[in-house]
N, C-alpha and C positions, 0 to 999 in steps of 0.2 A: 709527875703524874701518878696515877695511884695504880694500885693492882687490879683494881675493875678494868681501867682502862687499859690498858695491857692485855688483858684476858679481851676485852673485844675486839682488840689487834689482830691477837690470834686467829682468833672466831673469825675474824674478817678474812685473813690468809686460808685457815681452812677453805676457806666458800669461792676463793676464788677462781674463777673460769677465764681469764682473761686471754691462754692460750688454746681454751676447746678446741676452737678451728686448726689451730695447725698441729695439732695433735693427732687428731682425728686423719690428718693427711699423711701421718708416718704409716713407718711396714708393721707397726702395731696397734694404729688406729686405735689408739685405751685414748679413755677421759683422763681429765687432770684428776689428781689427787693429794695435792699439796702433802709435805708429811713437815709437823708442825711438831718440833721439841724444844721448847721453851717455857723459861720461867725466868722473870726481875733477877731473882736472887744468885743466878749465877755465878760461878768466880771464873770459868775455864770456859770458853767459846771456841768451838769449833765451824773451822770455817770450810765448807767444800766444796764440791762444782754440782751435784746433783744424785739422787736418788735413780739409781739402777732398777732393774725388773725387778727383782727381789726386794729390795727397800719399798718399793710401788705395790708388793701386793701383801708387805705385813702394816705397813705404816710406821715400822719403828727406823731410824737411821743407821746407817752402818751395820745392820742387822744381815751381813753377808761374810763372805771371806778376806773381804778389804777389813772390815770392822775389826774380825780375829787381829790381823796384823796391824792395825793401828793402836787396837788396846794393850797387845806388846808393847807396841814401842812409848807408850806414856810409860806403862807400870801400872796400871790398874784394871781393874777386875772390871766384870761384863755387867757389877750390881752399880758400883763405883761409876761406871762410864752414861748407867742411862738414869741417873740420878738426877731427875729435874731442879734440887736445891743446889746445885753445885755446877752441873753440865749444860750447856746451848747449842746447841746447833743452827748454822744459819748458813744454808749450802747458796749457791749462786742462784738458784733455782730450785724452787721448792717442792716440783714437781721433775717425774722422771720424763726427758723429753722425747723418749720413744729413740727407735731404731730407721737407720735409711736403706734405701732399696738395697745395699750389700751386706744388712744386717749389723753396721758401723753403732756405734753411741754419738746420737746428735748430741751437739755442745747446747748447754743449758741460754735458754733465752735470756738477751739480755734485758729485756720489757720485766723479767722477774724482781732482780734487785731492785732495778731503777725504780718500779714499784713500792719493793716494799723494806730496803736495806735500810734506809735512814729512821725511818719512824720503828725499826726490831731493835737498831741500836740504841738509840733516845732511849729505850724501857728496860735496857740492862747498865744500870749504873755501877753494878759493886764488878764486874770484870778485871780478873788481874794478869790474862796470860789468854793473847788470841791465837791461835793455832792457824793458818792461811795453809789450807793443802789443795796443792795441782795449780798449776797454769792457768789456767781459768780462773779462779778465786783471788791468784797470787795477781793477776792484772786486775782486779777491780779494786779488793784491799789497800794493795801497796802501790795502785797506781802505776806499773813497769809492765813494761812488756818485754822484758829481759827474757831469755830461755831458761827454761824452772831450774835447771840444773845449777844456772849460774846467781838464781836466789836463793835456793836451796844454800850452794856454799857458801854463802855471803850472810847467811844465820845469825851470827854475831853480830852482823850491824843492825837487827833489829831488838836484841835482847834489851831491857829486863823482858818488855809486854808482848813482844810479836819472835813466834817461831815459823817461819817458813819451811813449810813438808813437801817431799813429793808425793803422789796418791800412793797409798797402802796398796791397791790393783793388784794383784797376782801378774799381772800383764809386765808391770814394772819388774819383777824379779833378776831381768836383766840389766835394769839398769843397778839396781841396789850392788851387784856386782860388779860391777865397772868402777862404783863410787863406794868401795867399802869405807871409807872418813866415815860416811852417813852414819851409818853403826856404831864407829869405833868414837865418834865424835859428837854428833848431833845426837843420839840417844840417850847418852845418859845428861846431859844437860838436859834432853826435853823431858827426862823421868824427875829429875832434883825440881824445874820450874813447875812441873804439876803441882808434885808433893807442896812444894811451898805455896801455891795458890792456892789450894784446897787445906791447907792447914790451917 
């Protein structure tokens, strides 16, 4: 397919409304706002569960303190990371799904993907290294509903193309300690796979 067609894809995800209503019925009652980073030419896809308050109200992705610490652990810079000839983003949900009465992070709709996952992948052909981060992502990707921790370790059964992460989250900090390997192991492999896709 050509790059028009792609760019209407886009253009069509942008505009989409198809969660209004139940948006509307969180403890944040905001509209959707799809946040849409894409381009064909990609090599490095980033895969995640969903755009947070702050990614909902600049529009760019990972544009929080998960971001800081994810663009760590590749090895690359904040220019490098939002570089549309290079980088994609394709969160489970392309919109922030709002907060529930305790102030929690709803999990990202599944009506999103099912939507719009197959026909974003179709239009990224040159992809050489999909990045699947969080439980949420990791069950749609890779089809498992394994506990993240135990796909997370299991990393090497998905290499050369697929690196399974846990969310960058601040929230997580406890567990990146529990599981220092993560660090001592899965990082600098997922810094050398960058490098090599992007080179």
């Amino acid at each position: 397919m050509s790059d028009r067609t792609a760019a209407d894809l886009f253009d069509d995800i942008r505009a989409c409304r198809i969660c209004a209503a139940r948006f509307a019925a969180t403890r944040t009652a905001h509209a959707p706002r799809p946040v849409v980073w894409l381009r064909p030419s990609a090599r490095v896809l980033i895969a995640g569960q969903a755009p947070g308050a702050r990614v909902h109200a600049s529009g760019r992705p990972f544009d929080d303190r998960s971001g800081d610490r994810l663009r760590d652990w590749m090895g690359v810079t904040r220019a490098e990371f939002y570089d549309l000839r290079h980088m994609a983003f394709l969160p489970t949900a392309f919109c922030f799904p709002g907060y529930d009465a305790k102030g929690s992070d709803l999990p990202p709709p599944a009506i999103c993907a099912q939507t719009w996952h197959r026909s974003v992948l179709d239009q990224l052909p040159d992809l050489r290294l999909r990045l699947i981060i969080g439980a949420h992502a990791q069950r749609f990707h890779l089809g498992t509903r394994a506990p993240m921790t135990q796909v997370v370790a299991g990393w090497r059964n998905h290499l050369p193309g697929v690196i399974p992460l846990p969310h960058p989250s601040w929230r997580n900090t406890a567990w990146l300690k529990r599981n220092p390997w993560f660090e001592t192991e899965v990082i600098p492999a997922l810094r050398t796979r960058v490098q090599e896709a992007l080179a």
